[in-house]
C-alpha positions as CSV (number, residue, x, y, z in Angstrom):
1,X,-13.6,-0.4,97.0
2,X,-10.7,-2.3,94.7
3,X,-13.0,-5.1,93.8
4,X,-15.4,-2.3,92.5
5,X,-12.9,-0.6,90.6
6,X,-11.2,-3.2,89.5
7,X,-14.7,-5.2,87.7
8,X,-15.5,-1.1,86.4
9,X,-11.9,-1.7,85.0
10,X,-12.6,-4.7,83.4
11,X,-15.8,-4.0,82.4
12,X,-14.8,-0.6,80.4
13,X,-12.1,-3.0,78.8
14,X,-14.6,-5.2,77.4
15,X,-17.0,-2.5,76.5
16,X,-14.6,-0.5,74.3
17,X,-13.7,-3.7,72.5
18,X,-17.2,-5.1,71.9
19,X,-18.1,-1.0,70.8
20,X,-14.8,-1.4,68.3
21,X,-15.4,-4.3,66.7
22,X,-19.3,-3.3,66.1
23,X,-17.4,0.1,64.6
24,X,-15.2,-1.6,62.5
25,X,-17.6,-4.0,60.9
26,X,-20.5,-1.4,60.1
27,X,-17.5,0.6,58.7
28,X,-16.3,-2.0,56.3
29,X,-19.5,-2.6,55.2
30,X,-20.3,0.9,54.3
31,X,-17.0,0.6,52.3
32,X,-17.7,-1.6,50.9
33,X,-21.1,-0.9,49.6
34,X,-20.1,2.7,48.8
35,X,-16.3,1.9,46.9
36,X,-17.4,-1.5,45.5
37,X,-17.5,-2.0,41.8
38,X,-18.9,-4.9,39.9
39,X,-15.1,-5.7,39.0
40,X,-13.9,-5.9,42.2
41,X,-12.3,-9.4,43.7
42,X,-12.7,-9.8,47.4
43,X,-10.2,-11.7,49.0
44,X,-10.7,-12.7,52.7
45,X,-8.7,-14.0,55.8
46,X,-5.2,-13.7,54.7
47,X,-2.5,-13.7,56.6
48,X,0.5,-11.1,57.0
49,X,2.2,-8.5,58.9
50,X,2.5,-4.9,59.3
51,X,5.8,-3.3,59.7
52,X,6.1,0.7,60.9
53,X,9.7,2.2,60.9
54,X,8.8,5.9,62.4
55,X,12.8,6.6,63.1
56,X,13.2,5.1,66.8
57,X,9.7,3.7,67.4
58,X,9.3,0.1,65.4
59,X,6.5,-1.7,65.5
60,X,5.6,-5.2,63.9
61,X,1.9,-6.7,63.5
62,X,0.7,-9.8,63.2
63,X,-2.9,-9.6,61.2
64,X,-5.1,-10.7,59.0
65,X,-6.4,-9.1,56.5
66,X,-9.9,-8.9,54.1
67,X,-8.7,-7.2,50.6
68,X,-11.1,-5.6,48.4
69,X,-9.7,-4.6,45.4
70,X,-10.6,-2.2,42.9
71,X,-9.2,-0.7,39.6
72,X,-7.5,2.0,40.7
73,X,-7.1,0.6,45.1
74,X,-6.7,-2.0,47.0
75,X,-8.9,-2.0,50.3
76,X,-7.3,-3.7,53.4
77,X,-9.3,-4.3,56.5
78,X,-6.7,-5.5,59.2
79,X,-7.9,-8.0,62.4
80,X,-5.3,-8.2,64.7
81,X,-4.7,-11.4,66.9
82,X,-6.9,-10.3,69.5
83,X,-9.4,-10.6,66.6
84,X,-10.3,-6.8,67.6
85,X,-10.3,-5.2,64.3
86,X,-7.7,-2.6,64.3
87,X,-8.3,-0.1,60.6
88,X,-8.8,-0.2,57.2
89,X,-6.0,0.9,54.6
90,X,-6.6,2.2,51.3
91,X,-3.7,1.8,48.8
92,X,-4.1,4.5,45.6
93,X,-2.1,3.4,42.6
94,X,-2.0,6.9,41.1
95,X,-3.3,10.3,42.2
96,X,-4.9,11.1,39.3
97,X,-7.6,8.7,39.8
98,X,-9.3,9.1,43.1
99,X,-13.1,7.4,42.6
100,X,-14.6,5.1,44.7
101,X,-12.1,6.1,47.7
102,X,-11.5,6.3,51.1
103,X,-9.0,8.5,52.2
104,X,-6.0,6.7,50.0
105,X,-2.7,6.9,50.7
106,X,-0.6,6.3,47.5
107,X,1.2,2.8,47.0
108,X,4.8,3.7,46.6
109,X,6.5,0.5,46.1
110,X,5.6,-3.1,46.1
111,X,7.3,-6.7,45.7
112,X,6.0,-10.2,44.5
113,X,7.0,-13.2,45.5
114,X,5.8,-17.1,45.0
115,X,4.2,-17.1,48.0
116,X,4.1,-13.5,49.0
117,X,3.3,-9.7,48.1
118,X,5.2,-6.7,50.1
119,X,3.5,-3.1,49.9
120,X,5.6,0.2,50.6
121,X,3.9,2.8,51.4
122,X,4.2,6.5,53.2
123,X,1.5,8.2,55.4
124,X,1.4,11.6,55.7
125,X,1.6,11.6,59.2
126,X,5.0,10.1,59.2
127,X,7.0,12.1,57.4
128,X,9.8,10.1,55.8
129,X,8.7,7.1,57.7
130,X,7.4,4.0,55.7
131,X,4.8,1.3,56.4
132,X,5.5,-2.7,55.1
133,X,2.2,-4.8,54.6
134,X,3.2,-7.7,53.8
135,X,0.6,-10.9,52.5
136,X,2.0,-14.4,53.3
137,X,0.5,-18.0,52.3
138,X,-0.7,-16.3,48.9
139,X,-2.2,-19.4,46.4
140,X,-1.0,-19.1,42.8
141,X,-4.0,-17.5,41.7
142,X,-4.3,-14.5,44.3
143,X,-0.6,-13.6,43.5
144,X,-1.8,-13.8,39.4
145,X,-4.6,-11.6,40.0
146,X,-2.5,-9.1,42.1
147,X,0.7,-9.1,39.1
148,X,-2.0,-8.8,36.4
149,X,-3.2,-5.5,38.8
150,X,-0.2,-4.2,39.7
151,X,1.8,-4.3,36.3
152,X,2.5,-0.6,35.5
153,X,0.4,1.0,38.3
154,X,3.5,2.0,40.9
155,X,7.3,1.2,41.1
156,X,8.2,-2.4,41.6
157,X,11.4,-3.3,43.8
158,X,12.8,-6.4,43.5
């Protein structure tokens, strides 16, 4: 009776995360055919973390990421380690232009680096909490396209 429950176990396990991954991709591509404009730069398997401070509960991510990015947003589909896709973030720049967006939350603060970009942001469902995504292994001309974006559009810390 173990054995049984144990390969139902096992089974449901594998189920959810075949069913999430299916989820995740038809929802990036409806994403990304709905919020795509024929400006936008796609940028695809880069590397970083995601850091949540919610007061006692910390939690760090290892992910990579697929960036769509738009005039007024940035898109970021995260894919953990477990190559599970985990959810997709939408950065606003400013509130007063919402078009071609998912439910955005609004880029606070963000930080560029040679090699790396650091994005502050606050979701409303942690109040006076922050999130850190942070891009690593950035080549000189994804960190170019990302200054020439970001200059102006939210409040750079250095």
């Amino acid at each position: 009776m173990s054995d049984l429950f144990f390969l139902c176990f096992v089974a449901g396990l594998v189920l959810f995360a075949v069913g999430k991954c299916i989820y995740f991709f038809i929802e990036k591509k409806k994403i990304v055919a709905s919020c795509k404009l024929p400006a936008s730069i796609e940028l695809k398997n880069i590397s970083g973390t995601i850091f949540t401070d919610a007061g006692r509960n910390k939690r760090f991510e290892q992910c990579f990421f697929h960036i769509l990015i738009n005039e007024n947003s940035i898109f970021l589909f995260s894919i953990g380690f477990s190559f599970i896709p985990n959810k997709v973030t939408n950065l606003l720049f400013s509130n007063s232009n919402r078009t071609n967006t998912r439910k955005p939350t609004l880029l606070r603060e963000y930080k560029i680096d040679h090699q790396s970009i650091e994005f502050v942001y606050y979701p409303e469902y942690l109040m006076n909490r922050h999130k850190k995504i942070t891009l690593k292994n950035l080549n000189q001309e994804q960190i170019s396209i990302f200054e020439n974006l970001l200059d102006g559009k939210s409040r750079r810390f250095y």
